[in-house]
N, C-alpha and C positions, 0 to 999 in steps of 0.2 A: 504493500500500500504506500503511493507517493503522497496523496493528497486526499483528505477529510472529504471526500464524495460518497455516495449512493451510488445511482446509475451513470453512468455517462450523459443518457438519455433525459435526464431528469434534473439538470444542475439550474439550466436557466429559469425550470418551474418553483424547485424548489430553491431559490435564492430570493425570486420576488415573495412567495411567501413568508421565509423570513423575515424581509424586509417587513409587512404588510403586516406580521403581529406587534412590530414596534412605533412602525410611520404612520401617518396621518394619510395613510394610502387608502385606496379601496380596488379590488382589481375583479377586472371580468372574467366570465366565466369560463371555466377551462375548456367546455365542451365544444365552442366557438371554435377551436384553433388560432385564436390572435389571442396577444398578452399587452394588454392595459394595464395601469399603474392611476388613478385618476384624482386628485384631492380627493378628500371624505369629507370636505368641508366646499366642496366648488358649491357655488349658486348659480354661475353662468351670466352675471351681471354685470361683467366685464372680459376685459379683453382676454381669453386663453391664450396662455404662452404653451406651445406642446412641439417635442421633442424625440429622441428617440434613436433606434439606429439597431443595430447588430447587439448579441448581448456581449459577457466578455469583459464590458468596461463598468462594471458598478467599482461605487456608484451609479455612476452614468447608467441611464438617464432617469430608472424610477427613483431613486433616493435624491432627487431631486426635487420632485412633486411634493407641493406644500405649500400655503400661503404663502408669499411673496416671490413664487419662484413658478416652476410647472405647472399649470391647470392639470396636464395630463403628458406621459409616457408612455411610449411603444416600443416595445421592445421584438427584436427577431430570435432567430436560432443564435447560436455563439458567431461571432463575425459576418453574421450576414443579414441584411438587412429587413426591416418586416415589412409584412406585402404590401399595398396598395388598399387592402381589406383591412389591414389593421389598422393603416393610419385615417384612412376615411371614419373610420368606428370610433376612430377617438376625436375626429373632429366634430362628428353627432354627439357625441357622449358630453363634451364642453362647451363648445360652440354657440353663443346668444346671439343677442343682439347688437352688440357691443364686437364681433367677429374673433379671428381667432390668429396668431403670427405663428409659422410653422419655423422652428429654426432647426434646421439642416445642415449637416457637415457635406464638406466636400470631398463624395465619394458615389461614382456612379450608380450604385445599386438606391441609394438615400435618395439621392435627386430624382433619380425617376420614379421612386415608390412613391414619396413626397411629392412630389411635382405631380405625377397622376391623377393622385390624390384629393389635389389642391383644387386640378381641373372639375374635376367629377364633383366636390363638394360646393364648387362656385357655382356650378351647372341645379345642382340641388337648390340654390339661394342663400346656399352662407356664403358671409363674408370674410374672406381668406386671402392672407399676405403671407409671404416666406421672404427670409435672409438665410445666406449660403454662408457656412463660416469656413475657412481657407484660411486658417494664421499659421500653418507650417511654412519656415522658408529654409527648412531643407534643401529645395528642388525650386532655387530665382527663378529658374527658367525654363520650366514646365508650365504646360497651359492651367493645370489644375490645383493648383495647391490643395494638402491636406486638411480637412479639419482636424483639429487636435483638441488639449485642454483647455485653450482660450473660447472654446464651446459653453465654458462652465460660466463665465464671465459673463458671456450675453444673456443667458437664463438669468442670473441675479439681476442684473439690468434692466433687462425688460420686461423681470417679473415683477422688480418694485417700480416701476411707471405701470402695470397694467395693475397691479396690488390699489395703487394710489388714484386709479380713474382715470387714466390719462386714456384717450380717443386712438383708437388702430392705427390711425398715421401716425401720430405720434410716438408711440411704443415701438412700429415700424421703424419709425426714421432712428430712432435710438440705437435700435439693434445694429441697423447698418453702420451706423457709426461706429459702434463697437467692433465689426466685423474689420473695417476697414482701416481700424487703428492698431489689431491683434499682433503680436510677433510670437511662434512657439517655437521651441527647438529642444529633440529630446538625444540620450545618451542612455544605452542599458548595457548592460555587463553579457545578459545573455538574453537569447528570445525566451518565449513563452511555450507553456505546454498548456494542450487541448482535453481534455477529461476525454477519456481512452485511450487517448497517444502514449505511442510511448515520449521518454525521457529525450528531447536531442534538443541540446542547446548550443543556438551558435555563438562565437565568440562577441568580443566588446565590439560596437558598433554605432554610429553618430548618426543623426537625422533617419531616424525610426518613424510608421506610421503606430501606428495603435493595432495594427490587426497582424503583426507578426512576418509583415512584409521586408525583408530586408534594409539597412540603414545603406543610408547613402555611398557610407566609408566605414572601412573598418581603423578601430582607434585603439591603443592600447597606454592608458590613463593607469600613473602609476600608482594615486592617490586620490582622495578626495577633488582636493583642491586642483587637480590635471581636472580630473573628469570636468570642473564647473567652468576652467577656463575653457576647453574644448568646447563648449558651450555656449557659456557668454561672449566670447569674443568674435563669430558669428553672428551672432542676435544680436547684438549690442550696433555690432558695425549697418544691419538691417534696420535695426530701427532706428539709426542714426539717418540713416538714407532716406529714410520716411519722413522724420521729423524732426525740427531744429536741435541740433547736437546740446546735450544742456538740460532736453525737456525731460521733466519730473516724472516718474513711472510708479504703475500699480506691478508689483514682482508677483510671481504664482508660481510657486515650487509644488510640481505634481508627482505625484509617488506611482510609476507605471505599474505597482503592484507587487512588487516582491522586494520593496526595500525594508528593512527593519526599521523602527522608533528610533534607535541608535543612527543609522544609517541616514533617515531623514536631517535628522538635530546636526549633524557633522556635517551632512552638503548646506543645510540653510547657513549653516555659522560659514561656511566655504561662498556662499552664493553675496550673502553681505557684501564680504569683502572684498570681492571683485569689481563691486558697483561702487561708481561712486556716493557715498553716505549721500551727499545733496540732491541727488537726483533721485533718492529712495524717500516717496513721499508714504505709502502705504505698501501692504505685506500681507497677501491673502495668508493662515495660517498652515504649516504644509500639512500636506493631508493628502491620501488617494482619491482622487477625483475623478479624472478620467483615464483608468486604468487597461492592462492588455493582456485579461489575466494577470500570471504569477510572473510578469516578466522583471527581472530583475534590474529596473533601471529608473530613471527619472526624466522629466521635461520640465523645461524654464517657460512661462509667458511674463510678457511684458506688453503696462496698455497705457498710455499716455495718462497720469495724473490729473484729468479735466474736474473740474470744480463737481460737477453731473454725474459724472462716472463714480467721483468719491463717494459721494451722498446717496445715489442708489447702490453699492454695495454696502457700505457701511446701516443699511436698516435693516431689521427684523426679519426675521422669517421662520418657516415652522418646518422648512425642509430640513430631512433630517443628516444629510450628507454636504451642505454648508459649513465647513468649521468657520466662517465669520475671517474680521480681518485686523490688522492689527497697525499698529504706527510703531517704525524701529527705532531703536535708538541707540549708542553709547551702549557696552557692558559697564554698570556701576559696580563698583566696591567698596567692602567697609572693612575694618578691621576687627575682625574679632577678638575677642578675650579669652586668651591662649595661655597655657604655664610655657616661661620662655625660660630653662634653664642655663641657657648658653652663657647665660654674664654671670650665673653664680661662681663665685667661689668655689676650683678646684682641692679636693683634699689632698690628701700623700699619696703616692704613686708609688708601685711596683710592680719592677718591669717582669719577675717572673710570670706573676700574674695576668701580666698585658700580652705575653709569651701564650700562654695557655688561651686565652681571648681569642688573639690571633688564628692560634690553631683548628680552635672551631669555627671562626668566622668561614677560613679558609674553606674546610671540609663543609659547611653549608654550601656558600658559592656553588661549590665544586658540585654538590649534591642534587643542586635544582633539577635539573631535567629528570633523573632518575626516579626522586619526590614525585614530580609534576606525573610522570607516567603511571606510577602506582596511583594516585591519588587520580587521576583520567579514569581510571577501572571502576570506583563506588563514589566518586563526588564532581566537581569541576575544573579540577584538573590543576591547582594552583597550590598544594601544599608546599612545593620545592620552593614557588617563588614568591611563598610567603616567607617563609623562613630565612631564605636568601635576603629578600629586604629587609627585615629587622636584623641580621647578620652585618649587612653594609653597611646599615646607620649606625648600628656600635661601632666598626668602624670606623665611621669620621668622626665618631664622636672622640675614640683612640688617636687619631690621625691629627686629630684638634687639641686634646690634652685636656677634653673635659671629663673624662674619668677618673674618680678619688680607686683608683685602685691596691690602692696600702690602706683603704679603711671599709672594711665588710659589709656593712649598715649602709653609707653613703653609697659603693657602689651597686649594693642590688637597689636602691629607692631608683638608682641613676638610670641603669637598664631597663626598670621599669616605667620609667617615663619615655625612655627611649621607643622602645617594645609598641608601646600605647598610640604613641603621636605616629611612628614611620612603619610599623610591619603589618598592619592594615590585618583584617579576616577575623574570624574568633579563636583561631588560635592565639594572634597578636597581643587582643585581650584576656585572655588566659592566660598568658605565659606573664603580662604587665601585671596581672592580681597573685601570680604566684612571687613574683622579684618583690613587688613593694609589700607584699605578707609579710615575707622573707624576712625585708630589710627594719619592718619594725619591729619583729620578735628578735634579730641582730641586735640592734640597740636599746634593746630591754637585756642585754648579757646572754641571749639563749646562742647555743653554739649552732654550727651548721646545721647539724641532721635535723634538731629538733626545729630549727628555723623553717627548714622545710617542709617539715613535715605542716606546721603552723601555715603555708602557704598552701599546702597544696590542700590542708582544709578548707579554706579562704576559697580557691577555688572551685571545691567540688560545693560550696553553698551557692554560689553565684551561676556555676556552669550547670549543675545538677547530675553530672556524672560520678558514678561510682567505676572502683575497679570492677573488672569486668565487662564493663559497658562496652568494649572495642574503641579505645579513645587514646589517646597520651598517658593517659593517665594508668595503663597499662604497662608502660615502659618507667615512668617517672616513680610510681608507690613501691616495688620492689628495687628499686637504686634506693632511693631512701633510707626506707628500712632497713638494707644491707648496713650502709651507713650507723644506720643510729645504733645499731648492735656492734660497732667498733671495725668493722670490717675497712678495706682500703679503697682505691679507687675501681680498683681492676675489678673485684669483689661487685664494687655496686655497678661497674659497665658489664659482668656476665648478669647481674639480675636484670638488668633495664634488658640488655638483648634477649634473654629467657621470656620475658611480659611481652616483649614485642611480638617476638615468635608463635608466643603463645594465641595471639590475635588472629592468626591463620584461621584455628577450629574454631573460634566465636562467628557464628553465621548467624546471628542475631545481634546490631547492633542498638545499642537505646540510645545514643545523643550522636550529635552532627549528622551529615549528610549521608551517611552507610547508613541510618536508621529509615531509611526510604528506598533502601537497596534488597534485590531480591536476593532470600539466605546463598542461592546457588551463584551467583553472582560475589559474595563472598568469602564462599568455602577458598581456604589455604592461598588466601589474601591477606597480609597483613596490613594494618591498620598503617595508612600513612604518616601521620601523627608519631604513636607511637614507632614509629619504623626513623622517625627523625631524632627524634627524642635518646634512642638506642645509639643513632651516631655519634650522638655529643656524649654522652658518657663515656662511650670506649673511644672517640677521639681526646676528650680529656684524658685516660687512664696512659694512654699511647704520650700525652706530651709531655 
């Protein structure tokens, strides 16, 4: 299984009913063979905006439909356009007195279903206008440009002049306006898959239509910020060509459907900074809008900043595939309220000790990928370069000379601050509530073992693991103990690697991320944690 489907057969019915338990939809009958998407609140006492096209792109186009946006949506099979039946049904189904603006992307199967349509329901005596949207400029110079996600722009537009009463010419002339001001240009990493297809994606690739069609060029973006210039600096130079180099722009970062939330938030922060800050007057929120499938990529529009254009986007609407739009600015900052130990006052230093430090730091470093791959098998993959990074920052903290390493007390508080602020994860925190345990039962006179022992209390109240658990704490309670019964180091590095080991047969874990892991999954796995925790012990005993 690739992908969270049903039938094949059945993705485009059942998507709009999804949609249709949550949106302000209402959809026609399935026995019809056309698919409608229609407000559940139309009245028909103004101007219908309706829309439509192939499916594939949801939102696009029923998650659109909503007061201030669609009267009503047509949708087809996956990339292919719906008939001539469907769109006429939805112009009866909306359609008052007040007439109805069909907006249409520019793509032969749309225009003539649309257009047909358009004829035959003007023929009936409604009143019917269409605008053709064409903001791809992929292809200068081609007769047809594509419609894109600059589609989605005209809908808010013209659905807040028809929302507001404005007269079919008027809403008309708007749209056109909108159409004739659009720039898109997209960039995916790989095409799209079809629900039964198989898996076959082709490489990175620039000027993409939305239906899986080949990109212009292929491109090979080594980074975010490549991918956006690849991008912007086409579009930029296109709609410098259209309109006075300088003029202020509405930006519309569209997600072609297979980018992550992460992935989004890195090209908007990447798309910023390409533009000039002055000419960024507003910033649709990114969000998938008009998508190509699961295809892994993104597209830029850009609409000239008009006074009209702002003010119908920025109202209201009940469409639920809208995320609205926003005004950039500046990243502010403040200074938080942070423990800054760096200026305190260094104690007594000793370099045996910094000797031994070193040697585990090293063996950590050293350790990370080996960590990372055990820890890949039952959690996220990051124990090695957790450890690793609280490793380093003791290091410069060494490197720096803010370790009291001649004074017991002082330097476990020190590590433990350390630990806390730079080795990030819950082990970091664990390991910071075991050092500063440590270091005030140290300066209450208690000796090592028992200091620890006092820590690693501390931390089984706060983490809620016991031995046993399959945790650190499997490796660290017998090194201890060995310990406190007078034993040496070597003594307490054979008990931490014995706990460690012993984490193999534990195929039930109770705390961290192995307690979400199947037993078999498991079995004669040792706990990465504890599998860390064992090399500093016998790395210590060793130096």
């Amino acid at each position: 299984m690739d992908f969270f489907y049903n039938r094949p057969e059945d993705v485009v019915d059942e998507t709009l009913r999804g949609l249709a338990r949550i949106a302000p939809v209402t959809l026609s009958e399935p026995q019809h063979g056309i698919r409608l998407a229609v407000d559940a609140q139309w009245r028909g006492d103004r101007v219908a905006i309706i829309s439509g096209g192939g499916a594939g792109h949801e939102p696009a186009h029923a998650g659109f439909v909503g007061q201030g946006m669609l009267a009503a949506a047509v949708a087809g099979e996956l990339f292919t356009s719906p008939s001539v039946e469907a769109v006429l049904a939805a112009i009866r189904a909306t359609c008052g007195p007040a007439g109805c603006l069909l907006i249409i992307k520019n793509y032969t199967g749309d225009r003539l279903n649309f257009g047909l349509a358009a004829e035959r329901a003007v023929g009936e005596g409604y009143n019917v206008r269409s605008v053709i949207v064409a903001d791809d400029v992929a292809l200068p110079d081609a007769d047809q440009q594509r419609g894109l996600a600059g589609t989605v722009l005209v809908h808010k537009i013209a659905g807040h002049y028809a929302a507001a009463g404005a007269d079919l010419d008027t809403v008309a002339h708007m749209a056109e306006r909108v159409c004739a001001s659009l720039c898109s240009l997209g960039l995916a990493l790989s095409s799209c898959t079809l629900p039964g297809h198989a898996v076959d994606r082709r490489d990175a690739e620039l000027g993409l239509g939305i239906h899986n069609e080949p990109g212009v060029s292929e491109v090979d973006p080594h980074d975010a910020d490549a991918a956006i210039q690849l991008v912007v600096e086409p579009l930029l130079a296109a709609f410098d060509a259209r309109f006075d180099e300088g003029t202020s722009m509405i930006v519309l970062l569209n997600n072609l459907g297979g980018c992550a939330t992460q992935e989004m938030g890195v090209l908007m922060n990447s798309l910023l900074a390409a533009i000039p800050a002055a000419r960024i007057a507003r910033v649709v929120t990114p969000a998938a809008l008009m998508t190509s499938m699961d295809m892994h990529g993104f597209s830029v529009t850009l609409l000239p900043a008009e006074h009209d254009f702002v003010s119908a986007l920025e109202s209201p609407v009940d469409a639920i595939g809208w995320p609205g739009i926003r005004t950039p600015g500046a990243v502010t900052t403040f200074e938080p309220a942070v423990t800054d130990s760096a200026h305190d006052e260094t104690g007594a230093r000793d370099t045996t000790r910094e000797s031994l430090l070193r040697a585990v730091i090293d063996m950590l470093v050293d350790a990370r990928d080996e960590l990372d791959a055990l820890d890949a098998r039952v959690g996220d993959g990051d124990t090695g370069t957790t450890f690793a990074a609280g490793a380093r920052a003791v290091a410069a903290a060494l490197d720096e000379g803010r370790l009291s390493s001649g004074e017991d007390a002082r330097l476990a508080h020190e590590i433990g601050d350390i630990l806390a602020r730079d080795m990030g994860g819950s082990s970091g925190v664990l390991l910071s509530i075991l050092c500063t345990a440590t270091g005030a039962a140290l300066a209450e006179d208690s000796r090592w073992a028992q200091a620890l022992g006092h820590g690693i209390e501390r931390m089984q109240h706060y983490g809620g693991a016991a031995r046993g658990d399959r945790t650190l704490l499997d490796a660290l309670i017998p090194a201890v103990e060995a310990l406190a019964t007078g034993a040496d180091l070597h003594a307490a590095a054979k008990a931490a690697r014995d706990g460690a080991d012993a984490t193999r047969s534990m195929t039930r874990a109770r705390a961290g991320r192995s307690a979400y892991v199947p037993e078999n999954v498991l079995r004669d796995l040792a706990d990465p944690g504890a599998e860390a925790i064992a090399r500093i012990w016998q790395r210590l005993a060793e130096a």
